[in-house]
LUMRO-589931 format. One line per field, with one value per residue (C-alpha): x, y, z. Coordinates in steps of 0.001 Angstrom, whole numbers, plus 500000, padded with zeros to 6 digits. Each point is the difference from the previous one (the first is absolute). Example, Ala and Ser with C-alpha at 12.3 -4.5 7.8 and 13.67 -1.06 7.14 Angstrom:
east = [512300|501370];
north = [495500|503440];
up = [507800|499340];
//
This chain:
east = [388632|496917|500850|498617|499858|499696|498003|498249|500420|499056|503016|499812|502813|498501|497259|497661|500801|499186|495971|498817|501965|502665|503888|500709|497449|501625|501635|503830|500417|497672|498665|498964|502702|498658|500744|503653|500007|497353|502236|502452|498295|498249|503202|501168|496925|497840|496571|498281|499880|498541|499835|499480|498104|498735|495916|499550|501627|499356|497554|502741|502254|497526|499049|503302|501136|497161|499941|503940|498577|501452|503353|499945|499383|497757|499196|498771|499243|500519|499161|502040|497805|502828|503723|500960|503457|501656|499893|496594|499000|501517|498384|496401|501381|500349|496933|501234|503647|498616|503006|502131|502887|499279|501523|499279|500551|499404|497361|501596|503802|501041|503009|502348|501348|497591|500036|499031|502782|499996|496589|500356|503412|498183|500763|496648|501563|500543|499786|501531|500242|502121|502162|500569|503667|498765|501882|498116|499254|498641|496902|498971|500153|503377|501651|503018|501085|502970|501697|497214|497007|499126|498424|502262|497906|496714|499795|497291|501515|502942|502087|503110|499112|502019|499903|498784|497306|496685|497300|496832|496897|499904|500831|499225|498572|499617|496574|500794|499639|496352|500968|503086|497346|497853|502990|500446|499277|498557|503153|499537|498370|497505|501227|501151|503082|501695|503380|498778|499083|503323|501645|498327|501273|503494|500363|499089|502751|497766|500388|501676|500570|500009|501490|497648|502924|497415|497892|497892|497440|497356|497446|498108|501051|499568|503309|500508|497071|501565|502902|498118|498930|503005|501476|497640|499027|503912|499550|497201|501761|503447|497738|498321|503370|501609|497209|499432|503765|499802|497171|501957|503508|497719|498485|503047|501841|496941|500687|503749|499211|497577|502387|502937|497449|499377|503866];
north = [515568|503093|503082|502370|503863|502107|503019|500677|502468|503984|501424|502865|501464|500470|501963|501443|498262|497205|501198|499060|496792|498110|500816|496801|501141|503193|500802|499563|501883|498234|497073|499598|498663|496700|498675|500631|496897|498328|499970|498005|497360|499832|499967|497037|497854|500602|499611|500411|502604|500872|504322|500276|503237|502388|500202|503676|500007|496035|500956|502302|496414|498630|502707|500447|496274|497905|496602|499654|498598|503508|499229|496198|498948|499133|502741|499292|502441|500182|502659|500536|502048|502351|500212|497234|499135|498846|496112|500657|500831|496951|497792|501052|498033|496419|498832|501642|499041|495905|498614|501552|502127|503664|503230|502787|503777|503281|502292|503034|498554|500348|498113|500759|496316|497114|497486|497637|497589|500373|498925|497215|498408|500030|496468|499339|500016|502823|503616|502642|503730|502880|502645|503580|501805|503378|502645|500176|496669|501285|500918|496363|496187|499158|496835|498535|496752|497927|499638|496844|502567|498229|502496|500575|502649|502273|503425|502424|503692|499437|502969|497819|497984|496741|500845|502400|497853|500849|497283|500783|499523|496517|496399|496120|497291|496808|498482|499814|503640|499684|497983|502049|502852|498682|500146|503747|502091|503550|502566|502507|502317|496957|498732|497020|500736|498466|500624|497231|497765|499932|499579|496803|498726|501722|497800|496880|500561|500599|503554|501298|503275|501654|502752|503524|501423|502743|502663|498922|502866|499331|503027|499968|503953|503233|500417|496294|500287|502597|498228|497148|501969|501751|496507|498276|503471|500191|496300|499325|503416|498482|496687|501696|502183|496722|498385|503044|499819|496328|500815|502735|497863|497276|502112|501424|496940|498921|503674|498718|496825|501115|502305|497455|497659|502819|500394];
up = [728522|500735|500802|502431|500138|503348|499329|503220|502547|500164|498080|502971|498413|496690|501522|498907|496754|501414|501082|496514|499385|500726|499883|498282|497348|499711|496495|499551|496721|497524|502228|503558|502325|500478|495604|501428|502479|498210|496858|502005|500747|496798|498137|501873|498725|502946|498929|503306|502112|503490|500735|503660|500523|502576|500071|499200|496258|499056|497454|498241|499967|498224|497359|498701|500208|499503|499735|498696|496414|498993|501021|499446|503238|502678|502993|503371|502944|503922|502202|502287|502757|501817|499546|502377|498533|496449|501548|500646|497231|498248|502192|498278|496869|501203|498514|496978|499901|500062|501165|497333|500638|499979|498375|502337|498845|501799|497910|499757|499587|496408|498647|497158|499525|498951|502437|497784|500666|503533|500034|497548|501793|503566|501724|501362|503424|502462|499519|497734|500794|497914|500825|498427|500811|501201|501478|503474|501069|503603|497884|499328|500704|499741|498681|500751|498066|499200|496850|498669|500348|503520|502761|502786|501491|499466|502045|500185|499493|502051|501305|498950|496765|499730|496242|497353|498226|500810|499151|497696|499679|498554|501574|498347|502644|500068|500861|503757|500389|501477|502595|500672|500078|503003|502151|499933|502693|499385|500577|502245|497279|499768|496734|498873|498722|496910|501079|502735|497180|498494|502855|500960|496283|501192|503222|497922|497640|497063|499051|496995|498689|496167|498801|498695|497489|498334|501307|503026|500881|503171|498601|503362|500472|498033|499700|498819|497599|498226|499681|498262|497706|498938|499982|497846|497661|499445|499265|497698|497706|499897|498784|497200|499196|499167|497951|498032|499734|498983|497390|498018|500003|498478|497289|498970|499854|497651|498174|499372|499025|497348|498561|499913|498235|497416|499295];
//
């Protein structure tokens, strides 16, 4: 399996941040946004990876990642010329993807739980796509499925949400997605939407859904940025709270066992 990040578009709402580079570039405590879905893919053995960009900040892309030797793997590039759609955007990657099936991630989506097993266990066949319990599903893409993780339904912000899972940044396809792809038409904001996508897998029977138990944060906002940070600041402290914690336990248990030795 490859993996593929999103990080195209404007990121209007990041403005005027966003005039000097781009949001998914943009630091979430000690690292820009885009190690946080990187570092899922990577931890599930992806070794190649395809960042689809927008023109005016690909140069940044490639001075902070490089080639992927850095990270272990192997980085290629798309532009992706205007903002014409998530599905769109995948679409630039078939060359890429090489008939293999393909881990696709939103760029400025970070995710508390590794995925690694979700990624691993994927069939091969059909389509995957996650869902988040939130408390105001009309905000999102909602999911409804039954009790074996099939898709019953996908909604775009409805005003009366057949359930309270929103759905993430992050679906698994099987190498038919091109194809699937080419049979879009443009919504009426002239995108190509991926919520189309999935439902052609949905009518075929070949959707399933996972579960996002931890913290699922879509930093595309100030407000939301803030909250990454928080999140992961809070995060990375608690981390080195418990290994200095984990340090002095083992040095005094060395301490006690020294003296009992001496006895």
């Amino acid at each position: 399996m490859k993996g593929v990040i999103l990080a195209g578009g404007k990121g209007t709402r990041l403005a005027p941040l966003t005039k000097v580079t781009s949001k998914q570039l943009l630091h979430v405590y000690d690292r820009p946004l885009i190690f946080y879905p990187l570092e899922i893919l990577l931890k599930a053995g992806i070794k190649e990876v395809c960042f689809v960009v927008a023109p005016d900040h690909a140069g940044d892309f490639l001075a902070y990642l490089g080639s992927g030797k850095e990270f272990g793997a192997r980085f290629t590039y798309e532009i992706q010329d205007e903002p014409a759609g998530l599905a769109q955007g995948l679409s630039l990657t078939e060359t890429f993807a090489d008939n293999e099936p393909i881990a696709f991630i939103l760029g400025d989506n970070i995710f508390e739980d590794d995925l690694s097993e979700e990624i691993r266990n994927f069939s091969g066949t059909g389509a995957k796509i996650f869902a988040k319990e939130v408390p105001d599903p009309h905000r999102f893409g909602v999911v409804e499925f039954d009790q074996d993780m099939n898709v019953i339904s996908i909604e775009e912000k409805p005003q009366n949400p057949k359930s309270n899972y929103g759905q993430p940044g992050f679906y698994i396809y099987d190498t038919t997605v091109y194809d699937k792809i080419r049979t879009i038409k443009p919504s009426p904001r002239g995108e190509l939407e991926i919520t189309d996508l999935n439902n052609i897998y949905l009518k075929e029977g070949k959707l399933k859904a996972g579960i996002i138990k931890g913290r699922w944060i879509d930093a595309g906002t100030f407000d939301s940025l803030l909250e990454a940070n928080i999140f992961i600041a809070k995060k990375k402290q608690s981390q080195a709270s418990s290994l200095q914690t984990s340090i002095l336990l083992d040095q005094n248990k060395d301490i006690i066992r020294k003296i009992a030795d001496s006895l």
